[in-house]
C-alpha positions as MATLAB code, in Angstrom:
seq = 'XXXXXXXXXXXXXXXXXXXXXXXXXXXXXXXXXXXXXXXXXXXXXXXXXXXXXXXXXXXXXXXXXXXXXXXXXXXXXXXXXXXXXXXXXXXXXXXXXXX';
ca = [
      37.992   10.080   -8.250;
      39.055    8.062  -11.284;
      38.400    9.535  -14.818;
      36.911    6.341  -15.638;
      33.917    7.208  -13.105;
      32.692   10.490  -15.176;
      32.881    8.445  -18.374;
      29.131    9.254  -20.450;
      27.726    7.489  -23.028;
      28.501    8.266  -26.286;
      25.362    8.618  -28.999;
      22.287    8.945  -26.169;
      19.711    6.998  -27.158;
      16.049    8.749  -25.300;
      15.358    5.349  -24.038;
      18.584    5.031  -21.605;
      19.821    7.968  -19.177;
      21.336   10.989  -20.475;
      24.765   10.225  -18.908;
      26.089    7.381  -16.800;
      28.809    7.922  -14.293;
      29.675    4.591  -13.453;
      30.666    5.533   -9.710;
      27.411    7.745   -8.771;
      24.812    6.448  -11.232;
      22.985    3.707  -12.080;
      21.726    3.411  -15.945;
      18.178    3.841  -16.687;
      16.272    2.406  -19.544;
      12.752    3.821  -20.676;
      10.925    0.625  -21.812;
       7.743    1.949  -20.923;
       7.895    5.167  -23.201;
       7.687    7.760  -20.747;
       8.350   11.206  -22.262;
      11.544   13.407  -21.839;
      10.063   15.289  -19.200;
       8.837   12.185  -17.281;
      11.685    9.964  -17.867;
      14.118   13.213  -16.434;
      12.138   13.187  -13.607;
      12.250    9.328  -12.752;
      15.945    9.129  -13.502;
      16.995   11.893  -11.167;
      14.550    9.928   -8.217;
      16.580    6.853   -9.080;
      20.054    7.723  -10.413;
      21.439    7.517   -6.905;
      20.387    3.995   -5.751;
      23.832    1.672   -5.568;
      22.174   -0.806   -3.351;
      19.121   -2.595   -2.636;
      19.238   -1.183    0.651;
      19.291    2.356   -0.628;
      15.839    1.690   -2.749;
      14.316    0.154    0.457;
      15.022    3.462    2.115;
      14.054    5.840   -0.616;
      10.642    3.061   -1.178;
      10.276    3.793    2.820;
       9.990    7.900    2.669;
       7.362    8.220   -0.167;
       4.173    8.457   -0.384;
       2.575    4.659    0.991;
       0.303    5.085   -1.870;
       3.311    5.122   -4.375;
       4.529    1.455   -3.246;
       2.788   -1.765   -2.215;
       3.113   -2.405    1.077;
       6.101   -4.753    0.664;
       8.160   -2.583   -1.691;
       9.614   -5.225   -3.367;
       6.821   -7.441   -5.258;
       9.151  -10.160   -6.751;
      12.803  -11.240   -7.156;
      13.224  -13.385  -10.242;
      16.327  -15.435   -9.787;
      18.320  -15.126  -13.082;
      21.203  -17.131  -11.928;
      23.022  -18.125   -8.817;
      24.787  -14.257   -8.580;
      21.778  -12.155  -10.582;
      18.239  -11.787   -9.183;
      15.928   -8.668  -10.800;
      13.864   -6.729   -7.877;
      10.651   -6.176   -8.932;
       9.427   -2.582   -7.790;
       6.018   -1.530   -8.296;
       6.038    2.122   -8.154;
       3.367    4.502   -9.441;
       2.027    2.689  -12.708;
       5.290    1.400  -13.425;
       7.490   -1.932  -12.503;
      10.793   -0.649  -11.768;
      13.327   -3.757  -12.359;
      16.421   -3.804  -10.060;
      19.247   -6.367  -11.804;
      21.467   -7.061   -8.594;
      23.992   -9.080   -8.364;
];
């Protein structure tokens, strides 16, 4: 494994993940003010997911009442390589950016 991949961010800020390793993990932003405690939890549910595909799977083994039906509510086309995937999950709107 490259050093580059275990690379963390310097100066944490509460709203974005602890640590990013750019290889294994995805980075997390806490817009909706969740504390610590919460925010720890969501990010090691979600710190994992590389592809769409992987959040369809991990969508598919909760709890039904976690997820609308179709998973994925929207995908807002940014641009003609970026779309955001539009998650509802719990009381919160997870946003995917893929590209």
């Amino acid at each position: 494994m490259k050093e580059n991949c275990r690379k963390k961010l310097k100066g944490r800020n509460p709203r974005v993940s602890k640590g990013v390793n750019f290889c294994n993990k995805m980075r997390i932003i806490n817009l909706a003010n969740l504390s610590e405690k919460e925010f720890a939890n969501l990010e090691n549910k979600l710190a994992k997911h590389k592809t769409l595909g992987q959040v369809l799977s991990w969508a598919s083994s909760q709890p039904k009442s976690d997820f609308l039906s179709q998973i994925v509510a929207e995908v807002v086309i940014q641009d003609e390589f970026t779309h955001d995937c539009v998650v509802p999950y719990k009381n919160l709107f997870l946003v995917y950016d893929t590209t």
